[in-house]
C-alpha positions, 0 to 999 in steps of 0.5 A, a space after each residue: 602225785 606221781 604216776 607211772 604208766 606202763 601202758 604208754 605203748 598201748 595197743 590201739 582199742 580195736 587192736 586190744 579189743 580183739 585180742 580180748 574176743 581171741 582170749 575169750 573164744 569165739 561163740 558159736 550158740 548162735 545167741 544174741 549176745 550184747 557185744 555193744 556192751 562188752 566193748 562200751 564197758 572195755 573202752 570206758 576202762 582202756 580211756 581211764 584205766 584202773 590204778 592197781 594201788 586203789 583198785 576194787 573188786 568192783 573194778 576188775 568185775 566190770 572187765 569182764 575177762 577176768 575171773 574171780 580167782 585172778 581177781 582175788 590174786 590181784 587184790 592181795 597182790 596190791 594189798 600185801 607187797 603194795 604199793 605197787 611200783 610197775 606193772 611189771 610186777 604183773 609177772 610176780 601174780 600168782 598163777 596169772 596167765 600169759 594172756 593177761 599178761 599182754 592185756 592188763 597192761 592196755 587197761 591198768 596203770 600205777 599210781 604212787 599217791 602223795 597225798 589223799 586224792 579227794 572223790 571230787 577231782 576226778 571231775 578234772 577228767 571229764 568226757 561229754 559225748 553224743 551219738 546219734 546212728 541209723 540203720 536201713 535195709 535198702 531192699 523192701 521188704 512185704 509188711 511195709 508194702 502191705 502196711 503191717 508194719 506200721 513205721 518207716 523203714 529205718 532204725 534211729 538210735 541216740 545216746 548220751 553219755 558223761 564220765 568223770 574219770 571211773 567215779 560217776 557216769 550218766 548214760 542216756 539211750 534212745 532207741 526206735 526199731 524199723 517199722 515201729 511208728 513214731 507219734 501215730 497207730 500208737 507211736 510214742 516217738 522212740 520206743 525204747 527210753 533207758 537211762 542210768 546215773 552211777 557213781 563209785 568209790 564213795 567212802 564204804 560205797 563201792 557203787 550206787 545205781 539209779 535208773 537201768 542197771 545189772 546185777 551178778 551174783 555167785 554162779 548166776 543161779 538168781 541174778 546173772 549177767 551174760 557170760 562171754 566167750 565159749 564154753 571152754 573160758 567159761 568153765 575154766 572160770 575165766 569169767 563169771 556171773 559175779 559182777 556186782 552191779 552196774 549201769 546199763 544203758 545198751 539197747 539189748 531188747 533182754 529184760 532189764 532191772 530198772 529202779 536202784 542198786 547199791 553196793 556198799 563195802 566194809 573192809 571185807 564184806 559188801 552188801 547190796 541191796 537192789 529193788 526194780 520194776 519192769 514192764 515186759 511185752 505179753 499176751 495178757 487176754 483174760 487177766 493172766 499170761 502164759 508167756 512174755 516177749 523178749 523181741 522189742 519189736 513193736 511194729 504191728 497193732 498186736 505187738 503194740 497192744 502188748 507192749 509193757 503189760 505185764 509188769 514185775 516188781 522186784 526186791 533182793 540183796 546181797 551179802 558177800 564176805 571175801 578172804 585171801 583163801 575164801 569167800 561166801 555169798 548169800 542172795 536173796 530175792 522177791 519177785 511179784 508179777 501184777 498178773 498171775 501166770 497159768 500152765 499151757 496145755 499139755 503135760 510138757 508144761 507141767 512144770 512151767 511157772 505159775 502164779 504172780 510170786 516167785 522167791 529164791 535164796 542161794 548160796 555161794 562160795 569160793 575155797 582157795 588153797 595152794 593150786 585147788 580152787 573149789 567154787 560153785 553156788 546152791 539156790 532154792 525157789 518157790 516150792 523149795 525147787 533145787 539148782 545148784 552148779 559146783 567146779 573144782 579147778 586144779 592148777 599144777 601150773 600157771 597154764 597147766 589147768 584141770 577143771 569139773 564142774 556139775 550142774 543139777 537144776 530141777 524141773 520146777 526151778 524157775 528164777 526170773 533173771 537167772 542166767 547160768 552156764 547151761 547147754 540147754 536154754 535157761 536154768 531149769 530141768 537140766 543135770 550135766 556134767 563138764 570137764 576141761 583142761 589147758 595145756 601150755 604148749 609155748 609162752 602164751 600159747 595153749 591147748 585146750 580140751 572140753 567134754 560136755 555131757 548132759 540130760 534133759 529132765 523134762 520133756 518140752 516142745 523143743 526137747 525130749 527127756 530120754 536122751 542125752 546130749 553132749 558136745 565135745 571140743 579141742 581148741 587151741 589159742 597162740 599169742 606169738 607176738 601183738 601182731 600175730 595170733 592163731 585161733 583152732 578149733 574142733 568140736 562135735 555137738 550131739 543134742 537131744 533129738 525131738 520126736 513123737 513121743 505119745 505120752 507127751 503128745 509132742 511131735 517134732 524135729 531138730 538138727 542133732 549132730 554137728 561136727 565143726 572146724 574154725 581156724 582163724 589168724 591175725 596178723 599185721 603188716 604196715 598200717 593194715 591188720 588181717 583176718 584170715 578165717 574158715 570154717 567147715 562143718 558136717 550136720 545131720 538132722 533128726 526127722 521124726 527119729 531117722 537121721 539125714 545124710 550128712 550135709 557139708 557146710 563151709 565158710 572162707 573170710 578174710 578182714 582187713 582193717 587199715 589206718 590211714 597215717 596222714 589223716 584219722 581214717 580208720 578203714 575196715 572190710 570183710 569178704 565172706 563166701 559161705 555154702 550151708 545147705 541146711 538150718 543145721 550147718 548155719 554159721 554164726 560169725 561175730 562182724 564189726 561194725 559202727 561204734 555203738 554195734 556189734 553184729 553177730 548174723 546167722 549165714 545159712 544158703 549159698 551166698 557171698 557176704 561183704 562189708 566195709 566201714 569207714 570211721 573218719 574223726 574230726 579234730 573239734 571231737 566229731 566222728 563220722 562212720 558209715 558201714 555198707 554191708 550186702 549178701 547176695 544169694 546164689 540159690 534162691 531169688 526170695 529172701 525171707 518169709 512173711 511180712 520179712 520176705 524181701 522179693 530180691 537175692 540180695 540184702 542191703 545194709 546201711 549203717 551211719 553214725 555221727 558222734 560228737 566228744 568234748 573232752 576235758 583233761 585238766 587232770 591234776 597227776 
């Protein structure tokens, strides 16, 4: 067998890492996205990439930054001209970007096969590897003073993973939040236990689960995974909901499918059938329940007595048939609570889910031909309830890029572990539109533009039916060379206000107006890596129907990351100043952290904010890293609310982690 790898000069992971969030956009949502998992993903990946020649589709899903279109332009490529020779033949992709061109080859290699290689002998390639992390505030905080919360201080976390080359994995995670109690008041040592086996590419089985796992389909109208990046990647179908399955052993507090997965593939058609049961937080008083909990948090008597009380069963499948020029889905699923659910009061809830039953079956589809992609999925639930989400992308050039999508998703639509492209919260009651175009202004260089327009369809506590919301946005992203890149962008948001409404019996206010600037740019000089970064924002907020002046918010960062050359030293820090007078000019600014965590925090006040990390490895394969961050706030000398007050202006974060790897590379190439 003879390999070649183009990928010899590679980018260091971190470096390949950001290159992938720069490509992908920044999110500004606000939204807890897990971070964790899309790095664990992309580093299991970057340490065994995937051999073009043999590559599935399953493999390039699990990247998560490339899009169906480009996967499909991928596959026929090897199958069509294969065997592929280098992965210089990356320029000869059809309508492939310019930034793929700079990040595939840090995650693909070529394989010139000799003879068959056997499932087995990827067990020569074998990696063992154990971490155990803590994290702890500094300052005290008032619900362990007054003993509401009943645990120490300190979150622990401990995972365990084995790979054998990208065939079989197993992942082990143990979790137990700050104040939740270890064996006492209802303790049970860790409170989160989430494990998985997986393996892949077993003769028609593209990839069997058991234990915690994921799965994606169509447009994520029944099933979807979390879409990264903004909302421009998004609907220019960068990625999507459609990654298959695969093992999740994250410590993200989101509802997670746990039981068995398959995908099996048959030339062009794949089959997967899936069945979970999973226990969710809620209130279940009186034999029933109106809402569930997604916080993870069991720190009190009342958040224990909650805990794993409502259970869900569900069973589904999927069929999936793919061509050069289309393909097509169906999904289908069921989903049985073991308490019913009943309607609040009020008539905003007239539409919620009720019962202990729900049902849904979509289909979805893909045409391809010449420079037109038309893709979208159309679903149904109980009561026949209508969702369905539709985009027609038009590509003159490579980078030259139009695309609409539509998105109609009825009131009394309600599907569990959805998970679509949405500008209000969750798949339901919303009708909206979108428009985006990408425009080349130099080699991996390009423009973008996005319009947004959508309306609620029913009123809620949290939105009114009788306005429209839209958001409007210009960005532009530069790869000028590995060491520099530039990230712009302007956007303007205008959400749908909340006010009295006396038919609804509803009574509230929210932020409405929001108009943002981002500039961010990398660069590199020695060993070091920088970040230069700012943001500027005006908001208005929207009180019982009159708008507020325009507050000014602002925030100036600056990242430096360096390796020491003589010894395995990874240094990293970040000074952040940041002024946001109110909840409305808040900032949401992504922060790096120890392997194992990714950090997103909301900056809202007057306050300086500053990290550093340090990441030490040993050679017999330990790992050390220890991350000190602190916010110190000028205008106020309380922070917090609550059992969360912290009687101090300042917030401590420390953060260790001791990992330890045992590798074996008797590989057979």
């Amino acid at each position: 067998m003879s390999v070649s790898l183009a990928c010899a000069d590679r980018f260091s992971f971190d470096q390949f890492y950001g290159l992938v969030l720069d490509y992908l956009g920044e999110d500004d949502s606000g939204e807890a996205l897990d971070v964790q998992d899309l790095e664990l993903r992309l580093r299991r990946v970057y340490d065994n990439p995937i051999d073009w020649n043999s590559a599935t589709r399953q493999q390039f899903e699990d990247l998560q930054f490339v899009g169906d279109r480009m996967i499909e332009e991928l596959l026929f490529y090897a199958d069509y001209y294969g065997p592929v020779r280098s992965l210089a033949e990356l320029r000869l992709v059809d309508d492939i970007e310019s930034p793929l061109l700079l990040l595939l080859p840090m995650v693909m290699c070529v394989v010139e096969l000799a003879d068959t290689v056997r499932w087995a002998d990827a067990f020569r390639y074998t990696k063992h590897k154990l971490a155990l992390r803590s994290d702890v505030v500094l300052e005290q905080r008032k619900g362990y003073e007054s003993g509401h919360y009943l645990g120490e201080q300190f979150r622990l976390l401990g995972r365990y993973d084995f790979e054998a080359g990208n065939n079989f994995r197993v992942g082990v995670t143990t979790e137990s939040d700050a104040g939740e109690p270890w064996f006492k008041d209802g303790g049970r040592g860790f409170d989160l236990y989430r494990f998985f086996v997986e393996a892949s590419n077993i003769a028609e089985v593209s990839r069997v689960v058991v234990g915690s796992y994921r799965v994606g389909f169509g447009r994520g109208l029944l099933f979807g995974q979390q879409a990264y990046g903004d909302r421009l990647s998004q609907v220019l179908n960068r990625n999507s909901s459609s990654y298959g399955v695969s093992g999740y052993g994250g410590v993200s507090e989101q509802p997670t499918l746990f039981g068995g997965a398959a995908k099996l593939e048959f030339n062009r058609l794949s089959v997967t059938p899936f069945y979970s049961y999973t226990a969710l937080d809620a209130d279940t008083a009186g034999g029933v329940w109106h809402s569930f909990s997604e916080s993870g948090y069991h720190r009190t008597t009342t958040e224990i007595e909650r805990r794993g009380t409502l259970g869900l069963h569900t069973i589904g499948a999927n069929a999936s048939y793919n061509q050069r020029y289309y393909s097509v889905g169906m999904t289908a699923y069921g989903g049985f609570f073991t308490l019913p659910a009943v309607l609040g009061n009020g008539d905003w809830k007239a539409n919620d889910f009720e019962g202990d039953r729900q049902w849904g079956v979509s289909l979805d589809y893909a045409f391809h031909r010449s420079k037109v992609w038309f893709s979208g999925e159309t679903a149904l639930s109980q009561g026949f309830a209508l969702a369905t989400t539709n985009t027609l992308l038009v590509r003159p050039l490579s980078e030259l890029q139009f695309a609409v999508t539509h998105r109609y998703f009825s009131p009394k639509y309600h599907a569990f572990w959805a998970n679509a492209s949405s500008s209000l919260s969750g798949v339901n009651a919303e009708h909206g539109a979108s428009f985006a175009m990408q425009v080349p202004v130099g080699r991996a260089k390009n423009l973008s533009f996005l319009a947004d327009v959508y309306k609620p369809l029913w009123a809620s506590t949290t939105m009114s039916a009788t306005q429209i919301g839209y958001e409007l946005r210009s960005q532009f992203q530069g790869v000028f060379n590995s060491d520099k890149t530039l990230y712009a962008s302007l956007r303007y948001k205008m959400r749908p206000a909340w006010y009295s409404e006396e038919d609804w019996h509803i009574s509230q206010s929210s932020t409405d107006r929001v108009g943002q600037l981002y500039l961010k740019f990398s660069y590199a000089m020695l060993n070091c890596r920088f970040v230069t970064g700012g943001q500027a924002n005006l908001a208005q907020e929207n009180i019982l129907g009159e708008f507020t002046k325009p507050a000014f918010g602002w925030l100036f960062y600056q990242d430096v990351a360096y390796d020491v050359e003589v010894v395995p030293l990874r240094l990293k820090a970040r000074m952040a100043l940041y002024g946001a007078p109110t909840w409305a000019n808040r900032f949401y600014l992504y922060e790096s952290d120890v392997p194992m965590a990714g950090y997103v925090p909301a900056m809202y006040g007057s306050a300086f904010r500053w990290y550093l990390m340090a990441d030490y490895k040993f050679k017999f394969g330990l790992t050390a890293a220890l991350r000190i961050a602190q916010t110190i706030y000028s205008d106020r000398e309380v922070i917090g609310s609550s059992h969360d007050q912290i009687d101090k202006p300042h917030k401590t974060d420390v953060h260790i982690l001791l990992s330890y790897e045992i590798k074996n590379t008797q590989r057979a190439l």
